[in-house]
N, C-alpha and C positions, 0 to 999 in steps of 0.2 A: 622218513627223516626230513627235517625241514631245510631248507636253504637258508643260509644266515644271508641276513638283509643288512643293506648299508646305506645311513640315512645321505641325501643328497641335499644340498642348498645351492643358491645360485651365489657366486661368489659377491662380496661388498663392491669389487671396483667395478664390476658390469653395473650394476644398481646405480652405485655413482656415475656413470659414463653414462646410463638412459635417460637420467635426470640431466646431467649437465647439457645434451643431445636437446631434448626437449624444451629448456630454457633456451637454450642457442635457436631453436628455429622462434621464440617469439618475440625474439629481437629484430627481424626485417618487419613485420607486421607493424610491429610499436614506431620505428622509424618513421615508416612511410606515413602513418596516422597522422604523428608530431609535424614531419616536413608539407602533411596538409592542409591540416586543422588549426597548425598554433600558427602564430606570426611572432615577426622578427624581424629586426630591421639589416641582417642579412641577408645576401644571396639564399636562394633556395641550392641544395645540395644537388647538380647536373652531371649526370652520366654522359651525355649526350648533350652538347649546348646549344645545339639544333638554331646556330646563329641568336639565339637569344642576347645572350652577349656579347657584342661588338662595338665597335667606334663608330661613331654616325653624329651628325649632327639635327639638332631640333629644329622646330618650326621657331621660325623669327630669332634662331642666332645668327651669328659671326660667322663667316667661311674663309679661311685666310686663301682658302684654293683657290678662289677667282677673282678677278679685278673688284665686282661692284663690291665683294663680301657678302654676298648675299649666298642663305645656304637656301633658301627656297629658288629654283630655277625658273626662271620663267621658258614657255614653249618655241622653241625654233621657231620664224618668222615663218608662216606660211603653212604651220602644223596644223592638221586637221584630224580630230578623233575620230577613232574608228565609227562609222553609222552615222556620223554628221555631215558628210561630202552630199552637197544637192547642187546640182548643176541648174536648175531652174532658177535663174538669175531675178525672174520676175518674181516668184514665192520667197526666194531667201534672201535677196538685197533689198526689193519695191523697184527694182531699174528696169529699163530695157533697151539692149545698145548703150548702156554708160548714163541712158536720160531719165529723170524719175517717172516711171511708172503712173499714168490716169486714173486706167481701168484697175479693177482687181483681177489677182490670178485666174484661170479657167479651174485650178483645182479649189477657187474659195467659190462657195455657192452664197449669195449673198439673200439671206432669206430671213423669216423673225426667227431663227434659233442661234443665228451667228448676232442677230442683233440682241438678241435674250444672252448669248455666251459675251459679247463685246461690251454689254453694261454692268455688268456682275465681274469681270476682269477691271474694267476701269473704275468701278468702284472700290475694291481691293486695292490698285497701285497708282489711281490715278488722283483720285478722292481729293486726298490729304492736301496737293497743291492745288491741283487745279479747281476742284471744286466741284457739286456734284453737277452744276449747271456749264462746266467748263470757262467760267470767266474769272479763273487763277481767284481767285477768293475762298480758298481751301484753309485749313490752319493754319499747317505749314506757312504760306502766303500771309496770312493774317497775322500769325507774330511775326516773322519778318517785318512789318512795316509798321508794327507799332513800334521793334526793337530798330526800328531805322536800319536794318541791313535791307538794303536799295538793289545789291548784286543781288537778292533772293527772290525777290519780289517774281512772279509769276506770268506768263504773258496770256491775255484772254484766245483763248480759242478759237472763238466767233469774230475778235478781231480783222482789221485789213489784213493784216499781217499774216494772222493763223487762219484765213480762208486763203491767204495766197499760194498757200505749201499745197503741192501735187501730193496724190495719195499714196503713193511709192515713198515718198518725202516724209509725210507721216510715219508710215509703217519704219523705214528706217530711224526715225527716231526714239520711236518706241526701244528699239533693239540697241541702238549705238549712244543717244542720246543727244543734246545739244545744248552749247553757255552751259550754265550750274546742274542745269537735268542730265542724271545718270545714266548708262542704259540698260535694260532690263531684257539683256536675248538672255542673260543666264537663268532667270527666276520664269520667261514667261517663253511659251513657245513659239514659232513661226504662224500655226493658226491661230490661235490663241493672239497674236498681235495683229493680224489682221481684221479678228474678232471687234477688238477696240476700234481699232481705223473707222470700221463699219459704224460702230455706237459715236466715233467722235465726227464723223459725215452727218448721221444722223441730227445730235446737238448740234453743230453749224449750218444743217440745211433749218430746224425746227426756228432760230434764232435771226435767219437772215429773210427766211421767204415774204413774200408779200401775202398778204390777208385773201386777196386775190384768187390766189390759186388754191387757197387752201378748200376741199370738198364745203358746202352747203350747210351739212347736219352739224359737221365738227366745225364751223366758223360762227355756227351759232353759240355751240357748247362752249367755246373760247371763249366770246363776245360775254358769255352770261358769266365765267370764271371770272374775268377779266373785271368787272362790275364787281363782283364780291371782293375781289380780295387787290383788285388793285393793278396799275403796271407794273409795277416790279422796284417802286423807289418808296413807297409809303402809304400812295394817292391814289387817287382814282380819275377815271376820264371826269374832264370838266363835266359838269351840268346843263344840258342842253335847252332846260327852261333859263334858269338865272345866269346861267355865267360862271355861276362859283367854283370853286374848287375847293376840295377837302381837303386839299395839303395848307389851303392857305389859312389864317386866321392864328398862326403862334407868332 
């Protein structure tokens, strides 16, 4: 004899409750997609504000906090960043004893690669004014003086003047600057300005020396430039049959 059987179903509200279960979990998914993917000119939605939001002031406002109102700080007198403290007075002022410095430091080795690194630096920062020959006839320099700003004007290199600066004296300006020139320790490094020193010793020994001293081979190779293409103003050495000169006759 058989067993009477009883049909079974699973009731409607469980069915309803798996599905609503189910919809509810892909509600944080959709969320987080939306709070990623879309924009809005709202806050993003923070569990955590992990200081994201706070009071702070920007670069180049107001700060009622301090006298100048300035919210950018400047550094405690006498602040030195961490890995910038060099006690060698002679590599990171040009002094020594308080006086400027002659020689170069014993840590610069003055050889063609500081003078190869010293002309490729000056050409970069120096160029523009000073020129590539060092006699302030650079751009910079050259519209200044057609635009008549007189304060701009540039000072030759090779001059009295700028052969009178001690090489500590140089290098220091490089880094701190002097008159309208800016200085340049934050763009250029301590060797790396030394480097220049070197290229601009160079151009002032090249500009001042006497014919004299210069080697045989290369005062000939000069002597023959020199004929081709002129002294340096348009012309050429007078003519040593006639007299004449090739600047003259306009």
């Amino acid at each position: 004899m058989a067993l009477p059987t009883r049909e079974t179903s699973v009731p409607g509200w469980i069915i309803a409750m798996i599905i609503l279960v189910n919809l509810a979990l892909l509600v944080p998914p959709m969320l987080v997609a939306k709070t990623r993917y879309a924009t809005s000119r709202q806050t993003r939605l923070h569990v955590f504000y992990d200081m994201d939001q706070q009071q702070k002031f920007k670069a180049q406002s107001a700060n009622p906090l301090f006298a100048d109102g300035r919210s950018m700080r400047l550094p405690v007198p006498g602040t030195v960043a961490r890995g910038e403290l060099s006690l060698d007075e002679h590599f990171t002022w040009g002094t020594i004893d308080g006086e400027w410095a002659t020689e170069f430091p014993d840590d610069v080795q003055v050889n063609s690669e500081l003078l190869a690194r010293g002309e490729a630096r000056f050409n970069i920062y120096c160029i523009p004014c000073h020129g590539m020959s060092g006699h302030g006839d650079g751009m910079v320099s050259r519209r200044a003086e057609v635009s008549e700003y007189g304060a701009w004007l540039v000072s030759d290199l090779s001059s009295e003047k700028g052969l009178a600066h001690p090489i500590g004296e140089i290098f220091n300006i490089t880094g701190y600057g002097i008159n309208t020139m800016p200085g340049y320790r934050s763009q250029i490094s301590p060797q790396d300005r030394w480097a220049i020193v070197a290229h601009v010793k160079a151009l002032q020994l090249s500009q001042s020396i006497d014919i004299a001293e210069i080697p045989q081979a290369d005062r000939e190779r000069l002597l023959r430039e020199k004929a081709l293409f002129g002294d340096g103003d348009g012309g050429t050495e007078p003519n040593k049959e006639t007299g004449s000169d090739s600047r003259q006759g306009r």
